[in-house]
C-alpha positions in Angstrom: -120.1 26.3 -58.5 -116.8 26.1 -56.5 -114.6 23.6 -58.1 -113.2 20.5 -56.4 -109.3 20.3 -56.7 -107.4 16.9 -56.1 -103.9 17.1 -54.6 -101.1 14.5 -54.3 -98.5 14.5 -52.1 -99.3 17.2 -49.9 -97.7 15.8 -46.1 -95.2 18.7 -47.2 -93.7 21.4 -49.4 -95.5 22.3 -52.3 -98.4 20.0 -52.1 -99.2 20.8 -49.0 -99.1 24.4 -49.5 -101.2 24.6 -52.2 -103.8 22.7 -50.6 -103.6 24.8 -47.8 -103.9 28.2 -49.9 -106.5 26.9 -52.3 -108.9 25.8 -49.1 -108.5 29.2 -47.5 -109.5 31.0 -51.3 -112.7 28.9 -51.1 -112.1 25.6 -53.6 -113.6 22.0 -52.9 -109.7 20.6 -51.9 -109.3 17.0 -51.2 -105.5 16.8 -50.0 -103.6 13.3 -50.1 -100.7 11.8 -48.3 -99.0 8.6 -48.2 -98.8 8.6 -43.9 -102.0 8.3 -42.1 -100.4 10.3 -39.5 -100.4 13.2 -42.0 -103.7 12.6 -42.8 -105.1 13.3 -39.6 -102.6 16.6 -39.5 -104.1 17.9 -42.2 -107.4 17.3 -41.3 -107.0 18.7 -37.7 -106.5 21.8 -40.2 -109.7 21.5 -41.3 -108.9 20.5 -44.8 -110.3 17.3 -46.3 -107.4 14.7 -46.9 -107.4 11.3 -47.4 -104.8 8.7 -47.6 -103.1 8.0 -50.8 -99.7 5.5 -51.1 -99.0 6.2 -54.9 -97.2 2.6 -54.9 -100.0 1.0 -54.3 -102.8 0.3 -56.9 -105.5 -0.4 -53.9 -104.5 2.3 -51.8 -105.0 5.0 -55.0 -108.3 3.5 -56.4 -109.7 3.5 -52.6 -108.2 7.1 -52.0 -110.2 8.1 -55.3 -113.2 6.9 -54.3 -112.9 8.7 -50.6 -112.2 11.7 -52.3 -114.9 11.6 -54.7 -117.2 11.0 -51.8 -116.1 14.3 -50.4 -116.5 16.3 -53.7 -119.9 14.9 -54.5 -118.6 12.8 -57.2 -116.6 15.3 -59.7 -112.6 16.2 -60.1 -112.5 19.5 -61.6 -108.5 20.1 -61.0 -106.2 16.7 -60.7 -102.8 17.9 -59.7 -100.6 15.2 -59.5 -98.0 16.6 -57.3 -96.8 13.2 -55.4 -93.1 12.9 -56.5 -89.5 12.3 -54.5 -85.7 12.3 -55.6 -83.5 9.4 -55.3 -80.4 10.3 -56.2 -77.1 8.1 -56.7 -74.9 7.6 -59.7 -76.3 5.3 -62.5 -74.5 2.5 -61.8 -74.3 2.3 -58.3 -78.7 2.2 -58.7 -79.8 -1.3 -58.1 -82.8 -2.1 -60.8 -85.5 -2.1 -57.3 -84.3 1.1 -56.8 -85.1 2.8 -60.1 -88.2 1.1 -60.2 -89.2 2.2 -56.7 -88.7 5.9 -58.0 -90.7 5.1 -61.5 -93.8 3.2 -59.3 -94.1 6.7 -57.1 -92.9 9.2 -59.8 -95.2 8.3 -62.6 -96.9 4.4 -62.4 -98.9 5.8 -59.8 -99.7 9.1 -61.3 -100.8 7.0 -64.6 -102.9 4.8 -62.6 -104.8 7.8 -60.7 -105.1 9.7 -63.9 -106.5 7.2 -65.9 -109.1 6.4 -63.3 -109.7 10.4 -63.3 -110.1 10.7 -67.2 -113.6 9.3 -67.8 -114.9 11.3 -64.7 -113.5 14.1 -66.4 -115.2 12.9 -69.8 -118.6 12.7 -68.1 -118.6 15.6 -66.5 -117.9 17.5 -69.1 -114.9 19.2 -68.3 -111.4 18.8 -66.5 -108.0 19.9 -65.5 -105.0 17.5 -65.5 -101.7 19.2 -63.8 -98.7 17.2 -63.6 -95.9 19.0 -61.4 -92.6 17.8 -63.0 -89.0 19.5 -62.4 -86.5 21.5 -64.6 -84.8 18.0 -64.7 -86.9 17.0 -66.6 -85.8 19.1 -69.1 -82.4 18.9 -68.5 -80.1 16.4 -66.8 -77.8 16.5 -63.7 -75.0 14.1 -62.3 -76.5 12.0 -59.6 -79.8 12.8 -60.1 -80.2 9.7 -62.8 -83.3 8.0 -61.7 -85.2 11.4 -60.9 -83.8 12.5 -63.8 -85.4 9.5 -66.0 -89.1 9.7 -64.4 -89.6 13.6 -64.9 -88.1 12.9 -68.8 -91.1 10.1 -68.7 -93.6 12.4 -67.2 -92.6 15.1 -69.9 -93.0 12.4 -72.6 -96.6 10.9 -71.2 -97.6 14.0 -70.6 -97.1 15.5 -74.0 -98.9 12.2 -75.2 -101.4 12.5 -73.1 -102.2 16.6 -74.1 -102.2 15.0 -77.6 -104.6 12.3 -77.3 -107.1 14.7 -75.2 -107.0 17.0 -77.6 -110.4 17.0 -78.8 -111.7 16.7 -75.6 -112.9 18.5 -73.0 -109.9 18.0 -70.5 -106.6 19.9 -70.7 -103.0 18.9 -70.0 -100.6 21.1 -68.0 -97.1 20.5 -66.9 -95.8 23.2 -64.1 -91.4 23.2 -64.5 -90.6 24.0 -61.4 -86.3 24.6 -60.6 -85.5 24.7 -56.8 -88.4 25.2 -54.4 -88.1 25.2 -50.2 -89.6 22.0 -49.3 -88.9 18.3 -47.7 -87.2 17.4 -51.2 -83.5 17.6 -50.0 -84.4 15.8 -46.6 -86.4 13.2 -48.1 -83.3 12.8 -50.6 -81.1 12.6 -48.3 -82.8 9.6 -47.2 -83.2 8.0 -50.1 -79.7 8.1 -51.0 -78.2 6.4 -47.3 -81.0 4.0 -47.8 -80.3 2.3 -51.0 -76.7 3.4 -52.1 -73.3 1.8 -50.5 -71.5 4.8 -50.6 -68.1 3.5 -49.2 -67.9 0.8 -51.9 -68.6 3.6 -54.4 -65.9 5.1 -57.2 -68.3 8.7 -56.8 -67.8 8.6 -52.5 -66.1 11.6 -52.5 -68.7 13.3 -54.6 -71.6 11.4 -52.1 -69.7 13.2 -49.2 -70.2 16.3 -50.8 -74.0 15.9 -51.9 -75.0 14.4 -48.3 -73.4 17.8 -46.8 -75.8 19.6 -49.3 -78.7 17.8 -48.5 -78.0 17.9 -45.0 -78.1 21.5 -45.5 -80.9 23.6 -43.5 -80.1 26.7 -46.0 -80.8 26.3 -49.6 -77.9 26.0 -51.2 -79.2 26.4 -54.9 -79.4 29.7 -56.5 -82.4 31.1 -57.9 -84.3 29.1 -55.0 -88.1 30.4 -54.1 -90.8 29.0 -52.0 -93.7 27.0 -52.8 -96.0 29.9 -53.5 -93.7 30.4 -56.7 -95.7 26.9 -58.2 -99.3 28.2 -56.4 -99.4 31.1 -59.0 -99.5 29.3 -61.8 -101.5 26.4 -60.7 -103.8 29.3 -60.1 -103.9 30.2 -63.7 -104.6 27.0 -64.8 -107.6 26.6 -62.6 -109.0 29.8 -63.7 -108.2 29.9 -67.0 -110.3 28.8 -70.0 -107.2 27.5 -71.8 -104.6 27.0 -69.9 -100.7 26.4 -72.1 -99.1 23.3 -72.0 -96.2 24.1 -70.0 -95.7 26.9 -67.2 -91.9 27.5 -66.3 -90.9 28.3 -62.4 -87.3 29.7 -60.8 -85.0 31.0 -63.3 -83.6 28.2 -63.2 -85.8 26.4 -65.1 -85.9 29.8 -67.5 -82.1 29.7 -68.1 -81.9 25.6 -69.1 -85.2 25.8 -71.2 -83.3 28.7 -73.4 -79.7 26.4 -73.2 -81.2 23.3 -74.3 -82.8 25.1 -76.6 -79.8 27.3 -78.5 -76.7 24.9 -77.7 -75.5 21.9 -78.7 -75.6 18.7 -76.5 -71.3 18.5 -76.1 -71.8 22.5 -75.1 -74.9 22.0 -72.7 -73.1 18.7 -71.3 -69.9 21.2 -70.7 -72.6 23.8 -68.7 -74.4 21.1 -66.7 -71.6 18.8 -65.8 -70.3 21.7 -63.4 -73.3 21.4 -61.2 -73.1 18.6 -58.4 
């Protein structure tokens, strides 16, 4: 029986690609994306997608329910992939802003998850993927409130692996580092949007990050394209037993091993050189 995957977040970049690859190798996909105007993109594709604002309790529980109605009532694969970075220094973060990050970054992964678990439970069987970020292993100047809501994700995630552990269901976190995608664009927003950079003490160091962002060449090493997370969100879905975590880009490799072998004053040293 071909197994029905959900997908969050997929107007662009990662979501989108794996939605796109995992339709074409045969799987039951149900895409979702916060614009209706992607919606209908994707579906012009021929994929099913249905609309999904992760900020919104009504728009997730009715975006469930439309994909369910397209699956024929099951959710083998949840990959909660919906995410963005707001970036700014700590204190120039107005308390709405963090929060806005936390309501798309995790409140509305935890309220489509839990609505996912007792389908899961029913049916027998399940796979919960949450695609979090190498920061949320390790953190990065500026990155503070993307930084805090992958650290969450690690920590409910973890929880969550723990507390299904007799089930059923397993629990799989994909680490990605850099990967091509709308990220730094859609960053970029977020900062002009909600930070006043010329009253800021960090301007000059705003400067330099918008130039980054505003990029159209990656400008982190070790950076791959989305097809780097597809592989092991393949394993996962066709694996009995999938492992807890899966590690992507070197990246993510070389500050799993730092945090791991230095101390915190000697990994702050490393990690306070990146911008």
């Amino acid at each position: 029986m071909t197994q029905s995957i959900l997908i969050t977040g997929c107007s662009s970049g990662i979501g989108r690609f794996c939605a796109e690859q995992l339709h074409q190798a045969g799987f039951n996909v149900v895409a979702s994306c916060r614009k209706l105007d992607d919606v209908r993109t994707l579906q012009a594709q021929g994929l099913s997608c249905v609309q999904m604002d992760m900020t919104s309790t009504d728009s997730i529980r009715i975006g469930l329910a439309a994909a369910l109605a397209l699956t024929g009532g099951t959710i083998d694969v949840l990959f909660n992939n919906a995410a963005y970075g707001q970036g700014g220094a700590i204190e120039d973060l107005s308390t709405n802003t963090l929060r806005q990050q936390f309501e798309t970054n995790l409140f509305g992964l935890h309220e489509l998850t839990r609505a996912v678990i007792p389908l899961m439970l029913a049916q027998g069987s399940g796979k919960i993927v949450q695609n979090s970020s190498v920061l949320g292993l390790v953190a990065m100047k500026y990155r503070g409130a993307y930084n805090a809501s992958k650290f969450a994700l690690e920590g409910y995630t973890d929880t969550l692996r723990l507390e299904l552990m007799n089930t059923p269901i397993s629990v799989s976190l994909i680490e990605p580092g850099p990967i091509v995608s709308q990220f730094r664009a859609n960053a970029l927003r977020a900062i002009e949007h909600s930070i006043d950079i010329e009253t800021s003490r960090h301007k000059d160091n705003y400067q330099h990050t918008l130039s980054r962002l505003g990029s159209k060449e990656a400008t982190t090493p070790f950076t791959l394209g989305p097809e780097a997370v597809l592989k092991p969100l393949l394993k996962i879905i066709e694996h009995s037993n999938p492992k807890p975590r899966y590690y992507v880009t070197k990246a993510t490799y070389i500050f799993g091993y730092l945090r791991r072998f230095l101390s915190s004053s000697m990994l702050d040293r490393v990690l306070s050189r990146g911008d």
